[in-house]
DRENTIMI-366491 format. One line per 5 residues: number of its first residue (from 1); for each residue z, x negated, y negated of N, C-alpha, C. Coordinates in steps of 0.02 Angstrom, whole numbers, always signed. Layout:
<sites>
NUM = Z/X/Y/Z/X/Y/Z/X/Y  ...
</sites>
This chain:
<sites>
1 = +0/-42/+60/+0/+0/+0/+0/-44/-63  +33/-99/-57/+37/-150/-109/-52/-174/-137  -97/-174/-72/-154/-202/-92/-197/-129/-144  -195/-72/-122/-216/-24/-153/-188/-16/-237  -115/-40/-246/-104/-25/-296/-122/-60/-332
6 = -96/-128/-325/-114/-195/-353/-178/-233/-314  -234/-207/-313/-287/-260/-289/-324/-310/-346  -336/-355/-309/-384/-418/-345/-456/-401/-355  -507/-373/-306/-559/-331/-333/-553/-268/-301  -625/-241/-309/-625/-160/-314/-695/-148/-296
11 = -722/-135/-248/-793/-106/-245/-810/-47/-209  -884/-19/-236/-880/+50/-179/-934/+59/-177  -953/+66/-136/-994/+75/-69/-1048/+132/-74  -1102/+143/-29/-1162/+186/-37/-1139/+249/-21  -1058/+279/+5/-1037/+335/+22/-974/+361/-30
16 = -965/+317/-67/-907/+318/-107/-840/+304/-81  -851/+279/-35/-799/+231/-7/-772/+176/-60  -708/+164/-61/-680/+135/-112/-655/+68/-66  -666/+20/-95/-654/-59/-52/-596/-86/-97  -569/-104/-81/-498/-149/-127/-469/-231/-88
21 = -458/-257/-121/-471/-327/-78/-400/-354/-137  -368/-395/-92/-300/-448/-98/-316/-469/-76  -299/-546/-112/-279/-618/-73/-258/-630/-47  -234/-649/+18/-173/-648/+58/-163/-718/+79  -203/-750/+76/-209/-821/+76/-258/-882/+45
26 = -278/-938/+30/-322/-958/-21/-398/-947/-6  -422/-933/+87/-472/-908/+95/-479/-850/+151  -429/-807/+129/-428/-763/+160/-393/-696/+136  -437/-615/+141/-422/-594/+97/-401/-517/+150  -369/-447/+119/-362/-408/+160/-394/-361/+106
31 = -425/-307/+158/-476/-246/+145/-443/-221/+146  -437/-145/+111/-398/-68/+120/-477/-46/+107  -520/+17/+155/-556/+54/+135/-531/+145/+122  -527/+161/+80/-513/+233/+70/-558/+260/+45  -585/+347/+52/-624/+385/-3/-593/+405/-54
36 = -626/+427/-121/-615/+455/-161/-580/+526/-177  -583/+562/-99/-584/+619/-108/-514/+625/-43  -495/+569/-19/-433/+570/+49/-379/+594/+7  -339/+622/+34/-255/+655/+22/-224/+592/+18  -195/+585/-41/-144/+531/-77/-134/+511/-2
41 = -123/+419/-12/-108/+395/+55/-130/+387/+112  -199/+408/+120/-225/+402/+160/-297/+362/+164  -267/+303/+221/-326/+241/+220/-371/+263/+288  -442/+230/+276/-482/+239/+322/-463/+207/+367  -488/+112/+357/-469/+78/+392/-438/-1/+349
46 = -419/-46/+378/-399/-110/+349/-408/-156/+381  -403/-216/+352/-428/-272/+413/-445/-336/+338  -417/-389/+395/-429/-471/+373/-485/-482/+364  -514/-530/+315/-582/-563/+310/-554/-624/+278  -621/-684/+302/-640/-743/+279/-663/-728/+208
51 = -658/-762/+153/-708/-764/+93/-761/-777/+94  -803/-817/+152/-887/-816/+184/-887/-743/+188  -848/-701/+233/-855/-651/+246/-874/-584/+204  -815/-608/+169/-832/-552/+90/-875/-563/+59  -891/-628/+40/-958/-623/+10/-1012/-592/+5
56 = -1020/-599/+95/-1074/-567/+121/-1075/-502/+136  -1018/-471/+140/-1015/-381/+148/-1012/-366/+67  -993/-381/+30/-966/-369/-33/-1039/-368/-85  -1087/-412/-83/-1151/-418/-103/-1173/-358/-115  -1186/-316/-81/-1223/-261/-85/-1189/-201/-119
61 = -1106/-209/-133/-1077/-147/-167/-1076/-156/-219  -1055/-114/-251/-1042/-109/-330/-968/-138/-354  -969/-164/-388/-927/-211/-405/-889/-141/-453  -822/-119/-463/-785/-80/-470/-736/-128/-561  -720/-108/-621/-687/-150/-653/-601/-149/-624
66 = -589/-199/-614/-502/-221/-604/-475/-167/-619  -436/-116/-594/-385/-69/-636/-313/-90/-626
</sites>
């Protein structure tokens, strides 16, 4: 919940899927995916990535401004 509130970026996706990404380590970062439209609290899915990794999934979304 910490990464949703406080995340480092923010992107979303061709469904309106909302991406939120923390640092969790210097190259390694954790995903929260939620929709726009889910009942307060409720995550799709989550999961670890490499920063190679994000790069390369992250490319294609829309880059979201910091809130």
């Amino acid at each position: 919940m910490r990464t949703v509130k406080d995340p480092d970026e923010v992107y979303l996706d061709e469904r309106n899927g909302i991406h939120v990404l923390k640092r969790i380590q210097s190259n390694k970062f954790l995903v929260v995916i939620y929709g726009p439209n889910d009942i307060e609290g409720v995550i799709r899915t989550a999961y670890v990535t490499s920063n190679a990794r994000k790069n390369r999934r992250c490319k294609n979304l829309r880059r979201l401004k910091h809130y």
